[in-house]
N, C-alpha and C positions, 0 to 999 in steps of 0.2 A: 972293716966295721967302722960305723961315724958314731960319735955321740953330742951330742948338744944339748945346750937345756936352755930352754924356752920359757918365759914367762907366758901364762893364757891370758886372756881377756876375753871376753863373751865374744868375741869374732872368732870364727871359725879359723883353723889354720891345717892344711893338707901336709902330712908326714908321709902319708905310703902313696904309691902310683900307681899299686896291684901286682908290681913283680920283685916287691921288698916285703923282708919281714922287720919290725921293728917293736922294740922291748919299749912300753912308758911306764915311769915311774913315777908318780906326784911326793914332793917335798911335805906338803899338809896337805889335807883335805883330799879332795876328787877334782877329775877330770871327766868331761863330758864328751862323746864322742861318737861318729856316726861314719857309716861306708855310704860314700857317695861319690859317684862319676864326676860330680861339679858342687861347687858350692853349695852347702846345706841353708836353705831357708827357716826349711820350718823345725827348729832346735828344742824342739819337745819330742821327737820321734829321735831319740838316743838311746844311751846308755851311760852309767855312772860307775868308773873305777877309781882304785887307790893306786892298781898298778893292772897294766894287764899285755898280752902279747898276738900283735896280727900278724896274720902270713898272707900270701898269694891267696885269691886274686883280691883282696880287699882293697880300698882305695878307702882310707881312714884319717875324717879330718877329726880334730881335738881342740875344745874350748876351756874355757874356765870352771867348775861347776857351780860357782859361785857367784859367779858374771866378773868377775874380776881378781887378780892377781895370785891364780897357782903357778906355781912354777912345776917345771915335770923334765925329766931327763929322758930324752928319748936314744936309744941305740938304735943304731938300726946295720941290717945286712941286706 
């Protein structure tokens, strides 16, 4: 198991590659987040957690929900 913790910013950032599970947890606020094969464009067709948990096959990037400075700790297996 990895963990690290990441600060967001409104750019997209890829945590899973569809054959990980991984646990994120936001410091404050939410985190924004979308399954996507490639870079998410259009960052309104998401989702908003405090904390939540993906498995296989997702490919799950995570932004800011704020546009700027969540921090979030991510596990992952």
């Amino acid at each position: 198991m990895t963990t690290e913790r990441i600060t967001l910013t409104a750019d997209p950032v890829q945590i899973t590659d569809g054959t990980q599970t991984a646990y994120v947890l936001a410091d404050d606020g939410v985190f924004r987040f979308a399954d996507s094969d490639s870079k998410p464009t259009d960052l309104t067709l998401s989702g908003a957690k405090a904390e939540a948990t993906f498995s296989e096959p997702f490919v799950i990037w995570i932004w800011a929900g704020s546009g700027f400075g969540t921090t979030v700790t991510v596990l992952k297996r």
